[in-house]
C-alpha positions as CSV (number, residue, x, y, z in Angstrom):
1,X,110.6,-85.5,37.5
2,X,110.6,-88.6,39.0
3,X,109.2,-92.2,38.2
4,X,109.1,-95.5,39.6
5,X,109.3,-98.7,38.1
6,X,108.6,-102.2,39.6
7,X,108.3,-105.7,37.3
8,X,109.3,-109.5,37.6
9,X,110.1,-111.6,34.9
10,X,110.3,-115.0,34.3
11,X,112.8,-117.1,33.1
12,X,113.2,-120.7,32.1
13,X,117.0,-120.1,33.3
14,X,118.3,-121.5,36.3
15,X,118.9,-119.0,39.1
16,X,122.6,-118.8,38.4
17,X,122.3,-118.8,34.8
18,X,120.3,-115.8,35.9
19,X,121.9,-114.2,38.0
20,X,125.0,-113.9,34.8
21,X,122.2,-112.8,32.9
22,X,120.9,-109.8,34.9
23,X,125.1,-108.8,35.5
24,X,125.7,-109.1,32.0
25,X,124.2,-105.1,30.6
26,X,124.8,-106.0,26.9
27,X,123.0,-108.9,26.9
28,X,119.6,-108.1,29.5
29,X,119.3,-104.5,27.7
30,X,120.0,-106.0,24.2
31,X,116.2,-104.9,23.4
32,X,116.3,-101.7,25.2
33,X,115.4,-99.6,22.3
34,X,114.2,-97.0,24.3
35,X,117.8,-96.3,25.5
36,X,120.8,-94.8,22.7
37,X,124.3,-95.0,23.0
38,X,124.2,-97.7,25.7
39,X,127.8,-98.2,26.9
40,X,129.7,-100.0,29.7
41,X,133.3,-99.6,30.7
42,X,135.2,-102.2,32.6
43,X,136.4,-101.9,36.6
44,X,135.0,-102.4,39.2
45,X,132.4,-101.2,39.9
46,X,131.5,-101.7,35.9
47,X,129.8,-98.6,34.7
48,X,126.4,-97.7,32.2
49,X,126.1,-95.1,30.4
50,X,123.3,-94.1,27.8
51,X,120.8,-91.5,27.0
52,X,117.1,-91.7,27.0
53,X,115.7,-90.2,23.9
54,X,113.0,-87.2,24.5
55,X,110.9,-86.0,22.3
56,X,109.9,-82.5,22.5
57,X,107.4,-81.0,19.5
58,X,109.0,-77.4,20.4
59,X,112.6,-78.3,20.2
60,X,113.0,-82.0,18.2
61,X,114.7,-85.0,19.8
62,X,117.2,-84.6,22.6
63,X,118.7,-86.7,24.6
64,X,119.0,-87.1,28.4
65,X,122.0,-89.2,29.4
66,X,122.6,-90.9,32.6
67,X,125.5,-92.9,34.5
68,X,125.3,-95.7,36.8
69,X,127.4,-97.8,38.2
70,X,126.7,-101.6,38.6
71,X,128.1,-103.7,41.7
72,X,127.2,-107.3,41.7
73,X,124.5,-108.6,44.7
74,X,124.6,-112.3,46.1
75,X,121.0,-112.4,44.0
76,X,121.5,-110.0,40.8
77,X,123.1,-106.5,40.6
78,X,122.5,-103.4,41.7
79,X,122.5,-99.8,39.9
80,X,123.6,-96.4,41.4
81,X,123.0,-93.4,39.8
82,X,125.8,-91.1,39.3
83,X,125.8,-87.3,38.5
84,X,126.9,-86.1,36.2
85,X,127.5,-82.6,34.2
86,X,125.0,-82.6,31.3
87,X,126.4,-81.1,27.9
88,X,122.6,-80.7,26.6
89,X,119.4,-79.8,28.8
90,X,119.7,-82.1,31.1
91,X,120.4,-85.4,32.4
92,X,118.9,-88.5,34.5
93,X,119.9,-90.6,37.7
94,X,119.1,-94.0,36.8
95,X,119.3,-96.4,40.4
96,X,117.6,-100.1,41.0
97,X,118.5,-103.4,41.8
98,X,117.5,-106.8,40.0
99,X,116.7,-109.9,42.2
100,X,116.8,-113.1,40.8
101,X,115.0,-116.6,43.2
102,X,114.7,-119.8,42.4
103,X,111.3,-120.7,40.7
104,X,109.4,-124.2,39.5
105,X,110.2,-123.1,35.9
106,X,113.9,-121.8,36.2
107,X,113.7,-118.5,38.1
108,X,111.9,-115.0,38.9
109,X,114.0,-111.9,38.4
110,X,112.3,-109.0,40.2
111,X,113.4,-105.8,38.8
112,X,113.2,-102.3,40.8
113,X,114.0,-99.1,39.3
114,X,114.4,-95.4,39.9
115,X,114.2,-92.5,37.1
116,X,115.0,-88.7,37.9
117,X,115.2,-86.8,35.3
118,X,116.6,-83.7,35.7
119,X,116.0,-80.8,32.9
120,X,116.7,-77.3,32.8
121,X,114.2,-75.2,33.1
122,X,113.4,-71.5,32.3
123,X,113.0,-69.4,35.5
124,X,110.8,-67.0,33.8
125,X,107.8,-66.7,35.5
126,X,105.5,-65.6,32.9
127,X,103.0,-67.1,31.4
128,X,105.5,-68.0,28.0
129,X,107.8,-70.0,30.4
130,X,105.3,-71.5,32.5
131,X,103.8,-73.2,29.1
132,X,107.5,-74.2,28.4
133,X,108.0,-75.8,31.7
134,X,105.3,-77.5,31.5
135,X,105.9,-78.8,27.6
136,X,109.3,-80.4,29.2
137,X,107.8,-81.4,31.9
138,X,105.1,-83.7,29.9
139,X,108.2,-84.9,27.0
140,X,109.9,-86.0,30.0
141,X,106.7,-87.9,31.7
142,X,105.9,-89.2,28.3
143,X,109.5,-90.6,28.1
144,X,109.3,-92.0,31.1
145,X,106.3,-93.9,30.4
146,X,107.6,-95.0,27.2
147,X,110.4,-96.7,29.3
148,X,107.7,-97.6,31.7
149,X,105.5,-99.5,29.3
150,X,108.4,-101.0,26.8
151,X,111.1,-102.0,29.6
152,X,109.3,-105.6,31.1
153,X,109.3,-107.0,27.6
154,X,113.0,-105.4,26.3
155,X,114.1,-107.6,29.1
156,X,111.7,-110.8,28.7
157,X,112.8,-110.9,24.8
158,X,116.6,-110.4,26.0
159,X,116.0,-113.0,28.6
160,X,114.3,-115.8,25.8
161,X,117.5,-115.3,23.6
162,X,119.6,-116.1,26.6
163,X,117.2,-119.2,27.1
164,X,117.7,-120.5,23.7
165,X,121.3,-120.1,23.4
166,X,121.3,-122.0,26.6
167,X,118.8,-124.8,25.3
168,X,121.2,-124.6,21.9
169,X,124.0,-125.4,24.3
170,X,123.0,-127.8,26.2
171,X,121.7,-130.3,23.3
172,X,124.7,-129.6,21.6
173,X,127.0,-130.3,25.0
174,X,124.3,-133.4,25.3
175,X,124.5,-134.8,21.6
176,X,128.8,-134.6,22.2
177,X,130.6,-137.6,20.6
């Protein structure tokens, strides 16, 4: 199963400012509550993991992890999916790349995004499995357009907390001695 997802956001941040904020994973997915366990390990090229919560009535919550790895653009980052060996039903290849341009307010970050999800399925060909298949298939779809729907605003909120600690700073830095 795959899905698509294309967004820009503004930011009252200067392009450089930016372009920190669209490296720094902690801080741009701070809001990503549709992600669990979000993690990123140091090197280089740094490296995200987390799962993506899904929902299926048949078989409760379970979670789909992914890995990327992020590698710094001259305008933003960029994400490749890794795969990896899934300990549960399956697992997801997460890619994209975030752009960041100057704008007359601070800056535009363009965000481009590729899901596959990847879920083990029954090869029973029956009409049992078939219903199954198709039950995974639709958690997963919903999933995804959970992600779809909640990820422009995870990452405008994350992006105006990054805005006012900059404001913050810069009267402080301005109000100095």
């Amino acid at each position: 199963m795959h899905h698509t997802l294309d967004f820009e956001v503004p930011l009252a941040l200067s392009p450089a400012r930016a372009i920190d904020f669209v490296r720094d994973v902690r801080q741009s997915l701070a809001h990503a509550l549709f992600l669990r366990d979000l993690r990123v390990s140091g090197g280089t090229p740094l490296v995200v993991e987390a799962t993506l919560p899904i929902n299926a009535a048949l078989f409760g919550q379970r979670d789909v992890p992914f890995r990327s790895a992020l590698t710094p653009t001259p305008t933003g980052a960029r994400l490749e999916g890794v795969e990896i060996e899934p300990v549960g039903p399956g697992w997801a290849l997460v890619s994209g790349e975030a752009m960041v341009r100057a704008a007359p307010s601070g800056s535009l970050v363009r965000y481009d995004f590729s899901i596959t999800v990847h879920v083990e399925l029954p090869v029973d060909g029956r009409w049992g499995g078939r219903a199954l298949t198709r039950m995974i298939e639709y958690a997963a779809a919903t999933v995804l357009a959970r992600v779809t729907s909640a990820f422009p605003e995870a990452i405008a909120r994350a992006a105006r907390e990054a805005e006012g600690v900059t404001s913050a700073l810069a009267v402080t830095g301005a109000a100095g001695p």
